[in-house]
C-alpha positions as CSV (number, residue, x, y, z in Angstrom):
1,X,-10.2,35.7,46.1
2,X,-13.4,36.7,44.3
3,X,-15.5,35.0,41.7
4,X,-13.8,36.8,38.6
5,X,-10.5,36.5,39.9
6,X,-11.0,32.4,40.1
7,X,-12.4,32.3,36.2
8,X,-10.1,32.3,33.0
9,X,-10.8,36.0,31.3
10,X,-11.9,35.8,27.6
11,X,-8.1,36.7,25.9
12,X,-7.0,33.9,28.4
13,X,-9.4,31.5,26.8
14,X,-8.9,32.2,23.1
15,X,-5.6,32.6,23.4
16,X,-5.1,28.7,24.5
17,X,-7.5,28.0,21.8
18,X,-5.6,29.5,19.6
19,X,-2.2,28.3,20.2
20,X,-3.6,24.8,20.3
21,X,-4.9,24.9,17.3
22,X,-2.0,26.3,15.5
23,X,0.4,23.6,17.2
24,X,-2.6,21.3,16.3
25,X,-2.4,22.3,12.7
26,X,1.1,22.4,12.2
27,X,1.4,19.0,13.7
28,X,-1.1,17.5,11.2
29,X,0.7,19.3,8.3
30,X,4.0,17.9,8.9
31,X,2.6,14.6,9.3
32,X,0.9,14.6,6.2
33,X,4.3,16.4,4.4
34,X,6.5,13.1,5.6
35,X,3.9,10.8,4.6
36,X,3.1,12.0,1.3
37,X,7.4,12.8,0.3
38,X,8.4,9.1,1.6
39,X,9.9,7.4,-1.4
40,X,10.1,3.8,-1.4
41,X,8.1,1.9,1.0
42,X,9.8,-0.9,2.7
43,X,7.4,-3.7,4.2
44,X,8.1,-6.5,6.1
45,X,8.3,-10.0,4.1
46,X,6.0,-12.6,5.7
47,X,6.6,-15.8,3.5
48,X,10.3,-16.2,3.7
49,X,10.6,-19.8,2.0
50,X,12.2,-20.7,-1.2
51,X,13.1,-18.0,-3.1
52,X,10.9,-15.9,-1.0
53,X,12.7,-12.5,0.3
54,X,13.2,-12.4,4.0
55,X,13.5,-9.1,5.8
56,X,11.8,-5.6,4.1
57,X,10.4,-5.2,0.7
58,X,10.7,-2.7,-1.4
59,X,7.1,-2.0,-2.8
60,X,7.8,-0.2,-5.8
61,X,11.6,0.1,-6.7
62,X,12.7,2.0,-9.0
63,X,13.4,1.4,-12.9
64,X,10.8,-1.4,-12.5
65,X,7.1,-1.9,-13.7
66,X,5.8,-2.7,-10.7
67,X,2.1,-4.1,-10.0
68,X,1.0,-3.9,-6.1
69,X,-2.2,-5.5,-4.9
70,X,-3.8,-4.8,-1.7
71,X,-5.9,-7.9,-0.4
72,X,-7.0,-9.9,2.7
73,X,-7.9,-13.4,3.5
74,X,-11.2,-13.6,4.0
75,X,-11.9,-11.4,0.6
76,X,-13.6,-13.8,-2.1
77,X,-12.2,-11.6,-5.3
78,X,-8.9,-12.0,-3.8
79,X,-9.0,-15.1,-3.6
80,X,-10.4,-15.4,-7.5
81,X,-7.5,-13.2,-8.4
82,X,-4.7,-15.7,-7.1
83,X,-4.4,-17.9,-10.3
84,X,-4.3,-14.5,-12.6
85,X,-1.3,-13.4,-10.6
86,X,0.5,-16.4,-10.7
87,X,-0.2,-16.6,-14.2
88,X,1.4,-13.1,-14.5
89,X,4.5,-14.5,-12.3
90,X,5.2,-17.2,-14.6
91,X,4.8,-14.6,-17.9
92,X,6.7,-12.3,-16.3
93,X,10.5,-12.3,-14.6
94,X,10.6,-10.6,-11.3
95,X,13.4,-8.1,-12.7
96,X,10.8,-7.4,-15.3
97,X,7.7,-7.3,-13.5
98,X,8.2,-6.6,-9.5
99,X,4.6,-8.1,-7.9
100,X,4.3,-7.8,-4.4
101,X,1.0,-8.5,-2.7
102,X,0.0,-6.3,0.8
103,X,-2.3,-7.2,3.8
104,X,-2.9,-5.4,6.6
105,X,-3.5,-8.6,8.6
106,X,-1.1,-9.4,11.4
107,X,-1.4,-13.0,11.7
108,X,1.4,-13.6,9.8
109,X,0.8,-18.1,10.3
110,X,-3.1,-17.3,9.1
111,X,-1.4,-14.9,5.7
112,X,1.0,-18.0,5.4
113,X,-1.2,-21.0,5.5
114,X,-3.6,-18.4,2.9
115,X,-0.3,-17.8,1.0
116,X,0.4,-21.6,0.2
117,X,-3.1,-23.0,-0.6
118,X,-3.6,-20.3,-3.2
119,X,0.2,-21.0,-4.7
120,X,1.5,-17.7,-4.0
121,X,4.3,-17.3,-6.5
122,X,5.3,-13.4,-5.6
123,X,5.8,-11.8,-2.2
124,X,3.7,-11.4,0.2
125,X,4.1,-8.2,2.9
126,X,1.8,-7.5,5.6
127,X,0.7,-3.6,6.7
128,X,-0.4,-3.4,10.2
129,X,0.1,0.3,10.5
130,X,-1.4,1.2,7.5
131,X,1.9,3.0,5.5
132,X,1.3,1.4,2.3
133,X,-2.5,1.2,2.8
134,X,-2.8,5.1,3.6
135,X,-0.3,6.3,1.3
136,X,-1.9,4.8,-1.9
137,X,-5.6,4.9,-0.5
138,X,-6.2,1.6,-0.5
139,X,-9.1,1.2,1.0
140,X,-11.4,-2.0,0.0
141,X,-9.8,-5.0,-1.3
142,X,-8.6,-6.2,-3.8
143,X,-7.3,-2.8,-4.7
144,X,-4.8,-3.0,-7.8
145,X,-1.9,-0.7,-8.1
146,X,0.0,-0.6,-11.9
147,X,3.1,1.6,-11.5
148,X,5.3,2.4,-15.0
149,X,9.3,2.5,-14.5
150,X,8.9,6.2,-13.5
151,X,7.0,5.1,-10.5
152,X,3.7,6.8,-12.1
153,X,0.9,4.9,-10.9
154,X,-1.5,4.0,-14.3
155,X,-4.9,4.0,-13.5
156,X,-8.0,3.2,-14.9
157,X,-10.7,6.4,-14.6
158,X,-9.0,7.4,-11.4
159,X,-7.5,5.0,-8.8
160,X,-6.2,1.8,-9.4
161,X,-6.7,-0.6,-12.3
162,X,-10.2,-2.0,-12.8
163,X,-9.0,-5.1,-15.7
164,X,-9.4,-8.9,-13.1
165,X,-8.6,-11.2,-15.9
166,X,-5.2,-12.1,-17.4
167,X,-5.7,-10.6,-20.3
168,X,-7.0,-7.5,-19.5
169,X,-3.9,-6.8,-17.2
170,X,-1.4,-7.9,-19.6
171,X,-3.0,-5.8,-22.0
172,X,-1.8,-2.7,-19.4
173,X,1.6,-4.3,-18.2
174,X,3.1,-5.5,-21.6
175,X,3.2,-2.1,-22.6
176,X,4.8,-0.6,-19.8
177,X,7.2,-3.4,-20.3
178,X,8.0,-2.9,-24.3
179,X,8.4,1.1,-23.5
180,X,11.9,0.3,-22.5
């Protein structure tokens, strides 16, 4: 066998570029079409105490003003945000206002022992994979999420809502709330 036998000729060479690239692409595409047309995200409960849910939660079910915040243990503001959301819990019924708070931490005893000596009132999930995390974009913490009872995500100047204080949340729920 010679030389130019032994090498790939040029339409051998692009043609195997192209075809990987066009099973490439059409891989990424339908990954991105299944992420972005899943409905409601389930995550899995990780306080299951009390009145607690055990099992998957529903992150923002429908016919329900529903306020998400992304957050991890070892983030100060998030920390600082703790006794706003539990005053929101206690303003606020569950059926009325669905709060559910997401970590992508997977030390479920360390999100625990976090979840009882800030008084957690609301449910905690955690996020491992990243489904929640990737589909809303939520990437620095805290990062709040204020959905209406479309499941329209209200947002202040682009992504999220901005307000850290009771009052300046309550002044964007209670609306959302009295539309009904």
């Amino acid at each position: 066998m010679t030389n130019s036998q032994l090498q790939p000729n040029r339409r051998s060479v692009l043609a195997t570029v192209g075809t990987t690239l066009a099973v490439g692409s059409a891989g990424c595409s339908a990954l991105g079409k299944n992420q972005s047309t899943e409905a409601n995200i389930s995550l899995p409960s990780v306080v299951t105490t009390g009145e607690f849910p055990s099992g998957e939660v529903v992150l923002v079910p429908d016919n329900t003003v529903t306020l998400l915040n992304f957050f991890a243990t070892w983030c100060k503001p998030c920390i600082e945000e703790m006794p706003v959301f539990r005053r929101l819990r206690s303003e606020y019924d569950p059926d009325t206002l669905h709060m559910v708070s997401i970590t992508p931490e997977v030390d479920e005893e360390l999100i625990t022992a976090f979840w009882e000596k800030h008084d957690g009132t609301w449910p905690v999930v955690n996020d491992p994979s990243l489904k929640a995390t990737d589909k809303w974009n939520a990437n620095s913490y805290p990062t709040n999420l204020l959905f209406d009872r479309d499941g329209t995500e209200v947002t202040d100047d682009g992504h999220g809502i901005l307000a850290r204080s009771f009052k300046n949340l309550n002044e964007q729920i209670a609306p959302l709330i009295e539309n009904t």
